[in-house]
Residue, then its C-alpha position, 0 to 999 in steps of 0.5 A: x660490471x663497471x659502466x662508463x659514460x663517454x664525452x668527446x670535447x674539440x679545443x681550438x689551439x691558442x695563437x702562437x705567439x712568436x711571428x713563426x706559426x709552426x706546427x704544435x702538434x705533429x702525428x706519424x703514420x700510425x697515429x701517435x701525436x707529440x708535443x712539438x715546440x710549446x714554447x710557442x704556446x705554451x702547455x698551460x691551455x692544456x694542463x687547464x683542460x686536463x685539470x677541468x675535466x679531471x675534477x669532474x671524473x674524466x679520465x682522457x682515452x685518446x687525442x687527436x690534432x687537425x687544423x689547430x683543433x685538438x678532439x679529445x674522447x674523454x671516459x668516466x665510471x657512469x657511478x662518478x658525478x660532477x659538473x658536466 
């Protein structure tokens, strides 16, 4: 039977760079959250993320956005070990 490990991280968005500080992130009624305006920020901050925690065997289970923090719940088979 395959076990998992769980981790969940919080990462503070970066400074937009224009003078409109618009929302990056928008979520619905149900939960579903998009990407909205990266041209802002950017996504290179969180391809970094996602590259960092994919070498040490994290796979991302869910995301969510509240007040420029993104939380992140992360899942790896407890058999896969790297760098925590």
């Amino acid at each position: 039977m395959t076990q998992w490990e769980y981790q969940i991280t919080v990462h503070v968005l970066p400074e937009p760079e224009k003078e409109d500080k618009g929302s990056v992130f928008e979520c619905d009624q149900a939960g579903q959250c998009f990407v909205h305006d990266t041209s802002q920020i950017g996504i290179g901050w969180l391809e970094n993320i996602f590259r960092d925690k994919g070498k040490d065997g994290w796979e991302l289970v869910q995301s969510g956005y509240h007040h420029r923090e993104l939380l992140c719940i992360w899942k790896r088979n407890k058999k896969v070990r790297g760098k925590s």
